[in-house]
Steps between C-alpha positions, in 0.01 A plus 500: 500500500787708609639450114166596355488854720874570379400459097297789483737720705780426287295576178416853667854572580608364140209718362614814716830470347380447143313813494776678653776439248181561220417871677968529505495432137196686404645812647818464391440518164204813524549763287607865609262731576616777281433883565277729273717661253391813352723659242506876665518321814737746732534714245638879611503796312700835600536849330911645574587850411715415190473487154487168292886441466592577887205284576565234323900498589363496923245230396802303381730594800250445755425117338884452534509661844252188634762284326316349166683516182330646185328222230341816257610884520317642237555879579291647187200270627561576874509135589701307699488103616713330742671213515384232777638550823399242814307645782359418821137397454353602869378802498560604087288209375224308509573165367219305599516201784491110527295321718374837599862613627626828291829396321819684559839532434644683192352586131598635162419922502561725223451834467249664159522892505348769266550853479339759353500897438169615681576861500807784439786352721246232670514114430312195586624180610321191557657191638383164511646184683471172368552208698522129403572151688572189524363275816589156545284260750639248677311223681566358821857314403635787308407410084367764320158433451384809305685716285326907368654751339246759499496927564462642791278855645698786591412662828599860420814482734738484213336761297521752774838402600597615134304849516694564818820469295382669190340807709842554693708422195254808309533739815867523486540444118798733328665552170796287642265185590342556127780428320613239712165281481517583112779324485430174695114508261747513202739219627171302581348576166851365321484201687200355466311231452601456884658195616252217670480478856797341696472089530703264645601223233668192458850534324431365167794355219649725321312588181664498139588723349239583267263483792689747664471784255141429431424543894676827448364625218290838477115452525321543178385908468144472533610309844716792657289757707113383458389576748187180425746232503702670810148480721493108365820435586462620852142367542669146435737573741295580735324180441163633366526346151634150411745441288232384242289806578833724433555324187167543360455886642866541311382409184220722493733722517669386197785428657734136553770403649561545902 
């Protein structure tokens, strides 16, 4: 009888455990919970007491000041794009949550800035950050059990850090700093298209040759500063298109090649 009453016990603690290990792997593998994007999301606008050129020379200078290199400088259009640059997510971002816990750590950033001539000897900038990720969940032994690569919603910090800069930058703007900023736009102009984020890699065989000088050669023309295949290239880097979806966006573009 004794044998009988310990059956049905043992099926309930076999049972218990079963549906334990089913709830583990069910919520290891749940998807993110991804944040509301919206594309003027954090979005800042503010009017500086100097005429397009200036303006557009302290928009540049105030990017740089935070640290982000330039990806487009196109002075005439009085836009400017930055290259990616990680950033703490707590308090910049909101990159959604897992199992209802908000994920942190770091994420890709980059800087988008126009300027404009609103007025004799008054400008208007407008900054926008843009902020990508990608969050790997683990289960209970450590294996990744989902992998997203997905964008990120500002929180304004960012964007207000940069109008501090830009607003003291204007205030104390002279003839001196002008020339000097000119200079660094026109060094960034001639070097571009920028260089992809830093990566750690493997060290590789050494290539032939031939493969050598065709890593090295020049892009084609219609490649070098457009300013279309420059946002592309750093929305793939930031992980928001695929390699596939790159490919494909590229040759709408017309355009082949890496």
């Amino acid at each position: 009888m004794s044998v009988f009453r310990a059956i049905p016990y043992r099926l309930v603690v076999v049972s218990a455990l079963l549906g334990a290990m089913a709830l583990i792997g069910a919520c290891a593998f749940a998807p993110v919970d991804r944040p509301v994007v919206d594309a003027n999301q954090g979005s800042q606008q503010r009017a500086i007491n100097l005429p397009a050129g200036p303006a557009f020379e302290v928009a540049v200078l105030a990017a740089k000041s935070m640290g982000y290199d330039l990806l487009v400088s196109n002075k005439a259009g009085g836009h400017v794009k930055t290259n990616i640059k990680a950033m703490p997510i707590q308090g910049n971002a909101n990159c959604g949550a897992w199992h209802g816990v908000p994920i942190k750590g770091m994420a890709s950033s980059a800087l988008e800035i126009k300027v404009a001539e609103v007025g004799q000897n008054r400008s208007m900038v407008t900054v926008w950050a843009l902020w990508g990720t990608r969050f790997q969940g683990r289960n209970v032994y450590g294996m990744v059990t989902r992998d997203e690569s997905y964008r990120c919603a500002s929180l304004g910090a960012l964007e207000s850090n940069y109008m501090e800069v830009l607003t003291r930058l204007a205030k104390n703007w002279s003839p001196r700093e002008e020339k000097q900023a000119e200079k660094a736009v026109k060094d960034t102009e001639a070097a571009q298209p920028a260089a992809p984020a830093k990566t750690t890699v493997k060290p590789q065989p050494q290539a032939t040759a031939a493969a050598q000088d065709a890593s090295t050669a020049a892009p084609p023309a219609e490649e070098v500063d457009n300013p279309k295949l420059q946002k592309l290239k750093m929305l793939k880097t930031m992980g928001l298109l695929s390699d596939q979806e790159f490919e494909q966006e590229k040759a709408k573009l017309g355009l082949s090649g890496n």
